[in-house]
C-alpha positions in Angstrom: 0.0 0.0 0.0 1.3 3.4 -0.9 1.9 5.9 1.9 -1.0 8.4 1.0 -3.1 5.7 0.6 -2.2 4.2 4.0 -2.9 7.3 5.6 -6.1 7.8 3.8 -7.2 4.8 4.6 -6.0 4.7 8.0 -7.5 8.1 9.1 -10.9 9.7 9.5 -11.7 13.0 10.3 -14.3 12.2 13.0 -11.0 11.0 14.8 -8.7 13.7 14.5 -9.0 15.0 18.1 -7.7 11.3 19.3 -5.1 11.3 17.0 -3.5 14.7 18.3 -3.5 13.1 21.7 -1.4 10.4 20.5 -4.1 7.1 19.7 -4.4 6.6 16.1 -7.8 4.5 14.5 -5.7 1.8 12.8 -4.5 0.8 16.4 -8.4 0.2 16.6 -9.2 -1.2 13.0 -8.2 -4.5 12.2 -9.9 -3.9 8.9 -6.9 -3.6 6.6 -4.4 -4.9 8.6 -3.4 -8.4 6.0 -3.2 -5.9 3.5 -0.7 -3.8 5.0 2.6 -3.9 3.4 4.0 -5.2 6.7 1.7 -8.0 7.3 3.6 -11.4 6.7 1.1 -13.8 5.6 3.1 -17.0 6.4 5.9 -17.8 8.9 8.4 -18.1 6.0 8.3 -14.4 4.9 9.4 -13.9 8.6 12.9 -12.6 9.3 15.3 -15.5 8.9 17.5 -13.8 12.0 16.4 -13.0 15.7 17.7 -11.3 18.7 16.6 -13.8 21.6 18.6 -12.7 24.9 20.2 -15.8 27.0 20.3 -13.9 29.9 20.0 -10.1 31.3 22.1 -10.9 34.3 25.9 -9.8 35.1 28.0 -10.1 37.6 29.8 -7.2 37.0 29.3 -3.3 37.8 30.4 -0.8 35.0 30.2 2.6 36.2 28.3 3.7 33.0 26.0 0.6 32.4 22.1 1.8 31.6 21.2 -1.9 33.3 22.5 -1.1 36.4 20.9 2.5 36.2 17.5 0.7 35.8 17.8 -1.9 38.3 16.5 0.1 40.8 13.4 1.1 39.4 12.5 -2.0 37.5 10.1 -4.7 39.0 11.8 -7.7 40.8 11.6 -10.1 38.2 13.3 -7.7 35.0 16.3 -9.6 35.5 16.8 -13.1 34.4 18.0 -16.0 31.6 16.2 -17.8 28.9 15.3 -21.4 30.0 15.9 -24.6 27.9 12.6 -25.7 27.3 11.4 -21.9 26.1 14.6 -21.8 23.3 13.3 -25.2 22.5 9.5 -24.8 21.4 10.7 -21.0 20.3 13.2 -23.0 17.6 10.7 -26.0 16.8 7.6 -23.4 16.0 10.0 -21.4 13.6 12.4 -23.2 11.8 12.7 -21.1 8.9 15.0 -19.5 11.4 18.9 -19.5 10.7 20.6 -17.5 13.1 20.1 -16.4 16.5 22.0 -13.4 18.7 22.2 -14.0 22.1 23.9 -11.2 23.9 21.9 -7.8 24.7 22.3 -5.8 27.9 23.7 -9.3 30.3 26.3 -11.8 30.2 25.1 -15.1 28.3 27.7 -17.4 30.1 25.6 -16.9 33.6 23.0 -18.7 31.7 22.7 -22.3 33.5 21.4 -23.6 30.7 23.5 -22.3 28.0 25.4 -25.6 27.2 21.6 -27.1 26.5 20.7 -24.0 24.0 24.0 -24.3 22.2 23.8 -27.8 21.7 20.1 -28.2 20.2 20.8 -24.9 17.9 23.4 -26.7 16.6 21.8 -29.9 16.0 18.6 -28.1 14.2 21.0 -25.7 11.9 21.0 -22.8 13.7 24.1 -20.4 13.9 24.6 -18.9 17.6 26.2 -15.6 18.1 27.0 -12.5 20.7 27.5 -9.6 18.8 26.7 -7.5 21.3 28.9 -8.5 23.3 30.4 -10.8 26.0 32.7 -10.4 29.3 33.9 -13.6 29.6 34.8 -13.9 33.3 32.5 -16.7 34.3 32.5 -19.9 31.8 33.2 -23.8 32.5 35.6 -25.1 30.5 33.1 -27.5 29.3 30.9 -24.2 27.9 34.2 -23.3 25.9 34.1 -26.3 24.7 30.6 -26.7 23.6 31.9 -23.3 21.8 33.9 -24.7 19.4 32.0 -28.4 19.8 28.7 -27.2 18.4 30.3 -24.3 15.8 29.1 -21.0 18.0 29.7 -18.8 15.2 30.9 -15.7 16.5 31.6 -13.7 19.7 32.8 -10.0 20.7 34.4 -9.8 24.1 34.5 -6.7 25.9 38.1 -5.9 26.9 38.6 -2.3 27.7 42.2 -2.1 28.3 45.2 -4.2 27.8 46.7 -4.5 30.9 44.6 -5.6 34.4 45.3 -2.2 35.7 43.7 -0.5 33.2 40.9 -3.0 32.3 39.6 -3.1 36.0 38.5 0.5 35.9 35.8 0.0 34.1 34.9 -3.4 34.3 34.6 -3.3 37.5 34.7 -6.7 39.5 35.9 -8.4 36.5 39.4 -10.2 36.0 41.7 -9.2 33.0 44.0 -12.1 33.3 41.0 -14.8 33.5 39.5 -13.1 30.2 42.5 -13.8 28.2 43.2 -16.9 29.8 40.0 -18.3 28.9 40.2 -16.7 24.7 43.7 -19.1 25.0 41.3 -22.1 26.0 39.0 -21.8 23.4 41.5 -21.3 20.8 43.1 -24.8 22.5 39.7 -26.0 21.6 40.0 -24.5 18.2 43.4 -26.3 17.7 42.1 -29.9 18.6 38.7 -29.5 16.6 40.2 -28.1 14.0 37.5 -25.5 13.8 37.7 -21.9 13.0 34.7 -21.3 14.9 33.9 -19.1 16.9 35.6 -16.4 15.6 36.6 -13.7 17.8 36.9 -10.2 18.3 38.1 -7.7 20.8 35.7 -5.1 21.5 37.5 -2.0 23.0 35.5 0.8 24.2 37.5 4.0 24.1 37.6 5.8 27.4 39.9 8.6 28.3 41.4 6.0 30.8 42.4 3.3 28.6 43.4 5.7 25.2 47.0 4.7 26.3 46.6 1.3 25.2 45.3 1.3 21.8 48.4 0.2 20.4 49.1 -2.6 23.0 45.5 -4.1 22.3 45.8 -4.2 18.5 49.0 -6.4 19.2 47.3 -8.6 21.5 44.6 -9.3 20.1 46.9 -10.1 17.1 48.6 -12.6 19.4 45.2 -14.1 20.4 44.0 -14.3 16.6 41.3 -11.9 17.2 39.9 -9.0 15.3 39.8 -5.7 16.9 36.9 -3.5 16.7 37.0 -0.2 18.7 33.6 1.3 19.6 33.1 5.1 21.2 31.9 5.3 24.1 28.5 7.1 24.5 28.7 8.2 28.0 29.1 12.1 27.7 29.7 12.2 31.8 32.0 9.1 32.2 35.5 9.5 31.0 35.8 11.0 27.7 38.3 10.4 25.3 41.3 13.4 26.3 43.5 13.4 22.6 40.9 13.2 20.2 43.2 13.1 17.1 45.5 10.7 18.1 42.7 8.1 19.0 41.0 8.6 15.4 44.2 8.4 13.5 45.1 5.0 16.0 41.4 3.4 15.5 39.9 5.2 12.1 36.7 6.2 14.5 35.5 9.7 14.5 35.5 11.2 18.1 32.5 13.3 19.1 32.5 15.5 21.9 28.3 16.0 21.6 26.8 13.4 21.3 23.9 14.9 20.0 26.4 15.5 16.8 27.4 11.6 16.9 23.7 10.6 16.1 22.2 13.8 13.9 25.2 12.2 11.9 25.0 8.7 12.1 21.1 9.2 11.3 22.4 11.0 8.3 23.8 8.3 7.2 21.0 6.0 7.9 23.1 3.4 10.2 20.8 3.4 13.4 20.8 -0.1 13.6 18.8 -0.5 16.3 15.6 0.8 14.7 16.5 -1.3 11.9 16.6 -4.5 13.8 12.7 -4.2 14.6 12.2 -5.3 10.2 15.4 -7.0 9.9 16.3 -9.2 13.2 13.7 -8.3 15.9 14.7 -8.0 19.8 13.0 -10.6 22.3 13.4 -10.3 25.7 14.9 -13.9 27.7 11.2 -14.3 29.2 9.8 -14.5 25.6 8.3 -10.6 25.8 8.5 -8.6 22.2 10.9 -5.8 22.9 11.3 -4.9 18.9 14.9 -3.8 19.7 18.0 -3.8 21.4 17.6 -0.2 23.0 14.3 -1.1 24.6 14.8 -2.4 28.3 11.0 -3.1 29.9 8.5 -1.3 27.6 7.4 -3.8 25.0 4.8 -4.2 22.7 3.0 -6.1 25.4 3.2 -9.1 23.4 4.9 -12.4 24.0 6.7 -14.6 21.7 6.6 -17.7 23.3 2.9 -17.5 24.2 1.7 -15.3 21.9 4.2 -17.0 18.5 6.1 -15.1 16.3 3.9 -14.9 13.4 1.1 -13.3 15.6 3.7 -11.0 17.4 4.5 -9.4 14.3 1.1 -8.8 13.0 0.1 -7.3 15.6 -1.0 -3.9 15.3 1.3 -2.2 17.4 4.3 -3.8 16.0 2.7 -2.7 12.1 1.8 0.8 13.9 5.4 0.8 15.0 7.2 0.2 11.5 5.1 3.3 9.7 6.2 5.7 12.5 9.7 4.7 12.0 9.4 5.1 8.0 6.5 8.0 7.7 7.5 10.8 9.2 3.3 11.8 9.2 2.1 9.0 11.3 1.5 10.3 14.9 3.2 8.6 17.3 1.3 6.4 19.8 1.8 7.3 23.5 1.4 3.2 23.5 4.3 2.2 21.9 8.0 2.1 23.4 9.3 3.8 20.2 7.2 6.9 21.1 9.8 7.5 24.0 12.5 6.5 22.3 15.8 9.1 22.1 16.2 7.8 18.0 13.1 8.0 17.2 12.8 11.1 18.6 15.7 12.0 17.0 14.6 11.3 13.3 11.2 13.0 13.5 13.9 15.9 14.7 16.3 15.4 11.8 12.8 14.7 9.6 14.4 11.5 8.7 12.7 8.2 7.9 14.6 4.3 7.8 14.3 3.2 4.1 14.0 -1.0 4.7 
């Protein structure tokens, strides 16, 4: 359906007061919803690539986590890891599904039943990964070993530093020697299954603390035979990067100092990823609730995957609502939705950009 039409279609003039306040009539009209250029009209339309979360829980305390943040304000059961049985039925409902990204805003390896999830996904074709991000500091050696045993595809651990002194300042409670000591098992691992998988990176956040050792990280993780990916850091408060042209010309990144600038430009150039992932790889909390993406912590679409299945989640009207406000800039927000709140979205209908999926 073309956009004018959508809109024409959608909206009546007897409900223009509601729609100023922030309800919309198609969140009330089922009417055209399967013919609604987002509606999938069979599971294998659906995205081939999900963002499940093993577990929200982490034994660590980084001074400029958002998790930590919330913890205090969140109801007693936000916290927690994706069981066995729900990963199970979740993979044996959809198995058009090909790969699955653990890691969000926890540590997947304080998942009790990680070795379990690793082993079916690999057994029913499905490639495992944490992207996001991993600490490493608390594995069995069994678990690295179901790594490389059941070809985990890929992981990104979070090493901030190359030396212990440095690394403990931000990951606080966290052991830089037991990190790298667990990377050398899993390349053992490597060695004796003659796999390449996972593959590994080292994910360096730049801090003004740990600059310094930009050029000592590259060569370790060289030694480990790891990539290196540096990311900014997007704390304004918490210890800014202090020689801003050294560190781009060390890591290629662009420095911000506002970080109002860092996303008017990344908008620009259409890489906010995150909204993306709500078409392209959609964000489901470990309990099975429909998040949409990775920067959404407890408001979700009230919907639930693993009660509600993934077909139905997606057709639902918020989520369809959800996708026009993110790519028509004249669809009113819905005070309903999470994306209404949102920094980026509110940063697009700011910048009068739309995502182009």
């Amino acid at each position: 359906m073309e956009r004018r039409d959508f809109i024409k279609n959608s909206l009546c003039l007897s409900c223009m007061g509601l729609i100023v306040s922030g309800c919309n009539s198609f969140l009330s009209d089922n009417s055209n919803l399967k013919n609604d250029k987002f509606y999938y009209k069979s599971k294998q339309d659906l995205p081939k690539t999900v963002r499940l979360e093993a577990c929200s829980l982490c034994q660590l305390n980084c001074p400029a986590c958002t998790v930590r943040k919330l913890e205090k304000q969140m109801p007693k059961d936000w916290l927690g890891y994706l069981k066995f049985k729900d990963f199970k039925k979740f993979v044996d409902e959809n198995d058009f599904i090909k790969e699955i990204e653990l890691s969000n805003n926890g540590e997947i390896f304080l998942n009790p039943e990680l070795d379990e999830i690793i082993k079916y996904a690999y057994e029913k074709g499905v490639s495992l990964t944490a992207g996001n991000g991993v600490n490493l500091n608390t594995v069995s050696e069994t678990t690295l070993e179901n790594l490389v045993k059941y070809k985990f595809k890929y992981m990104k651990v979070s090493i901030d530093g190359a030396t212990p002194e440095t690394y403990k300042i931000y990951r606080v409670g966290g052991d830089f020697n037991n990190v790298i000591d667990n990377i050398k098992k899993i390349n053992y691992f490597k060695k004796k299954y003659n796999s390449e998988y996972p593959h590994l990176f080292w994910q360096f956040i730049l801090f003004g603390h740990n600059e310094h050792e930009i050029e000592l990280a590259k060569k370790k993780a060289k030694e480990l035979g790891m990539k290196i990916e540096f990311k900014r850091n997007m704390s304004e408060e918490y210890s800014p990067v202090k020689n801003k042209e050294l560190v781009e010309k060390q890591t290629g990144l662009k420095i911000y100092k506002d970080k109002s600038k860092l996303i008017k430009d990344t908008l620009v150039k259409q890489k906010l990823i995150a909204c993306y992932t709500l078409f392209h790889a959609p964000q489901i909390d470990w309990n099975g609730n429909f998040l949409g993406c990775c920067k959404i912590y407890n408001g979700s679409f009230d919907k639930n995957v693993f009660k509600n299945g993934f077909l139905d989640v997606l057709n639902s009207q918020n989520v369809i609502y959800a996708k026009h406000m993110l790519t028509d800039l004249t669809v009113m927000p819905s005070k309903n939705l999470p994306c209404s709140k949102c920094s980026r979205y509110k940063s697009l209908k700011k910048e009068k950009l739309t995502l182009l999926v």
